[in-house]
N, C-alpha and C positions, 0 to 999 in steps of 0.2 A: 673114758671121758676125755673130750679135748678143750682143751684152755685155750682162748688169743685173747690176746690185748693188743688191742688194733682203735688209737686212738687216733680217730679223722679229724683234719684240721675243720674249723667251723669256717661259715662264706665270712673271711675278710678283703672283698672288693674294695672296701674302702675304710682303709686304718683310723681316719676319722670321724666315721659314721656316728652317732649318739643315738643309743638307749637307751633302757629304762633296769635297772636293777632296784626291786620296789620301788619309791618313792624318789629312789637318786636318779641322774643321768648321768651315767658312763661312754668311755669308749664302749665302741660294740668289740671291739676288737679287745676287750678286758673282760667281758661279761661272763665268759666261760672260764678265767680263773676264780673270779668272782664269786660265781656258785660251787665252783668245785669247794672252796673256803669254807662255804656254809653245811656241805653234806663230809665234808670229811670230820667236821665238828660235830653231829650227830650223828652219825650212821651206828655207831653201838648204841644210841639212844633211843635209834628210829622208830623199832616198833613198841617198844612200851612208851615213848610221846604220842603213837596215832591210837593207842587203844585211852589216853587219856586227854586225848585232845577232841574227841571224837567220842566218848564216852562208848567205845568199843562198837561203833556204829558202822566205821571203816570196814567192817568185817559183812556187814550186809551190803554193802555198797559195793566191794568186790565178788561177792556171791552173786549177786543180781547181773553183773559183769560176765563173771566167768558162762553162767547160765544163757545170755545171749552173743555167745562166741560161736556157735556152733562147730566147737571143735570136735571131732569124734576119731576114732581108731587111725592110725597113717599119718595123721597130717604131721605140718611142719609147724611149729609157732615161734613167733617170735614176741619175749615178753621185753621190750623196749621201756627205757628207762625203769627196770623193774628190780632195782633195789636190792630187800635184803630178799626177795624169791618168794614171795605168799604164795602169786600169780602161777608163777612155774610150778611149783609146789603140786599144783592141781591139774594144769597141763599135762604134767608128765602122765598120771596117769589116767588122763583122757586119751590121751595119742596113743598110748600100748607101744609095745616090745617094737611095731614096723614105727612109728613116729618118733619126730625130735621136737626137745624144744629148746631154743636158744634164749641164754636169759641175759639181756646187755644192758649197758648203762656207759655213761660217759662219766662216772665218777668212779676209780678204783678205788676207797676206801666201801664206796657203796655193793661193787660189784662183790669183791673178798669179802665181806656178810653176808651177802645172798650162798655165795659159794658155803662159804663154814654151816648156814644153817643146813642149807640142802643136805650138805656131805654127814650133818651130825644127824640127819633125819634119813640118812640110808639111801638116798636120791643120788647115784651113784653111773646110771646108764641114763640114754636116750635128752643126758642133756648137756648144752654149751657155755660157757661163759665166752663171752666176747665186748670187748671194752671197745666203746664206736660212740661218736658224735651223731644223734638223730639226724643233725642235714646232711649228714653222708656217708649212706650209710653203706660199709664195705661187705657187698652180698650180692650175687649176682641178679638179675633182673628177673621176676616170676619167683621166684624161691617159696615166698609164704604162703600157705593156706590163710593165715588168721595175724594179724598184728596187734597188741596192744600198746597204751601208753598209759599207766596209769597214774596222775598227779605227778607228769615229769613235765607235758608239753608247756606247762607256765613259763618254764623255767629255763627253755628252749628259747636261746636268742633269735634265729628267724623262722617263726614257726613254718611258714608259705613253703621256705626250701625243707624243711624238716617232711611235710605233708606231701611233697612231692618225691622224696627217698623213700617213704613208705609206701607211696604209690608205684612207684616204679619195681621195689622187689615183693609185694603182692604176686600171688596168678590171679589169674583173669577168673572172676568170682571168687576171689579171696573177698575179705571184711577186716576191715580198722574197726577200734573200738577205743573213744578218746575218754577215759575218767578222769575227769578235772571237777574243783570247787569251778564254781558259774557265780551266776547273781540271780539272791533270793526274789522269789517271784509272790511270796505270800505276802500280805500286809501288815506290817507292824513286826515284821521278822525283821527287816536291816536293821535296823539301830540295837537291836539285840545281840544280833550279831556283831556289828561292828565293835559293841561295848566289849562281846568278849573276846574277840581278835585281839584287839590293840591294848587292854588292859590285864583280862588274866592269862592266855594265852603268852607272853612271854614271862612273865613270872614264875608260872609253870614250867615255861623249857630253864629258868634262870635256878628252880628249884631242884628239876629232877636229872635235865642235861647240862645245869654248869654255863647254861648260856644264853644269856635273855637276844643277844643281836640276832639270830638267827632265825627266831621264830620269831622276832618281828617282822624283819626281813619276808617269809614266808607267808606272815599274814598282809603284806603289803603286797607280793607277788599275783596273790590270790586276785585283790582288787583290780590289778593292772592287765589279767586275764580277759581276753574275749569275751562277750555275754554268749550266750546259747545261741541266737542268730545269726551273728558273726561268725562266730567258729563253723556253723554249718554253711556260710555260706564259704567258707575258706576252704575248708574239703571239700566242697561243688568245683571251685576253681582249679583245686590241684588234681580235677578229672573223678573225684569219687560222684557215686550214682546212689540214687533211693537213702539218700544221707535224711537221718532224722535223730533226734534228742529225747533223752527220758529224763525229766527233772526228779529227785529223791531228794528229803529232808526239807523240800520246799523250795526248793531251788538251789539250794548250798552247794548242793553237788549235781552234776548234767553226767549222763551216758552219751555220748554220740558214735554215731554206728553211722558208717558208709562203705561202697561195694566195690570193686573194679570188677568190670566187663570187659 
């Protein structure tokens, strides 16, 4: 098995640039200690908050994912921003004994959970940890068969250069595949949701992880996210093709699938 920790500076063209960290505006040039702050605070939390923050629904929403990867025996994967490893988890043994799959994240408390679970689940060959910044990302050009991202790109300060790194180490007829929370599309769902965002939703992290700021934080991320259109028209821009969306739970959460040719 081989380890790097190969953390890529993020685009700081301009130190005083201003974004959005939920609700606040920051330097851009802060925003990646910023979030590191909030997943190094949860990352032993992570996955028993997404089975109760999501009343263990995260688990179909990555099944439906995994299902339109179309990874199969050989390939390369790369599970971006992919945490504590569900994603690779099932990769590996899609790709068999000739494939790999790299499992990277720009957060080392987040990466070293991925690792522990794998390593305590016998997932031992055919896979990488690699610690990289989405916008740059250190992999040679063509390399993937398949990229994922799943519920990291929000949190991704410029996502455009982030979409164009994964563009770039794609092969030609590889596929992205973006899981993010979106904007509900049913009627009379937002206010529901938003009720439980912003009121049980941190109570619940304040209960079970010790930290109400974070998963505010995270329920405020969500909102400042792309709608479903946007983001597809963002991956058209950064060269992806046949790019289209599957809304799930009503819109709560989007698939987005595009292609390099």
């Amino acid at each position: 098995m081989s380890s790097d920790n190969i953390e890529m500076p993020a685009n700081n063209s301009n130190q005083d640039e201003k974004t959005h960290f939920g609700y606040q505006t920051i330097n851009k040039s802060d925003k990646v200690s910023e979030v590191a702050k909030v997943f190094h605070s949860v990352a032993s939390k992570y996955d028993v908050m997404n089975d109760l923050m999501s009343m263990g629904i995260h688990r179909l929403w990555k099944r439906f994912t995994i299902d339109h990867s179309g990874v199969k025996q050989g390939n390369v994967v790369l599970d971006l921003a992919g945490g504590t490893g569900d994603l690779s988890a099932k990769f590996v043994a899609m790709v068999g004994k000739e494939g790999k799959v790299v499992l990277s994240d720009i957060n080392e408390s987040m990466l070293n959970e991925g690792r522990d679970r794998l390593t305590n689940k016998g997932i031992v060959s055919n896979i990488e940890y690699v610690q990289a910044n989405a916008e740059a990302l250190p992999f040679p050009d063509n390399t993937f068969d398949c990229v994922t991202i799943a519920f990291g790109l929000r949190n991704v300060t410029d996502k455009d250069a982030a979409l164009g790194s994964i563009f770039r180490v794609l092969k030609p007829g590889g596929r992205l595949l973006v899981l993010e929370f979106s904007k509900p599309h049913v009627p009379g769902l937002t206010p529901i949701y938003d009720f439980y965002s912003f009121n049980i939703l941190p109570k619940i992290g304040k209960l079970v992880a010790n930290d109400e700021d974070s998963y505010r934080y995270l329920a405020e991320s969500i909102r400042m996210h792309p709608d479903q259109e946007t983001l597809k028209s963002m991956m058209e821009a950064a060269g992806f093709e046949n790019t289209s969306y599957h809304n799930m739970t009503g819109g709560i959460v989007a698939l987005h699938k595009g292609f390099k040719f």
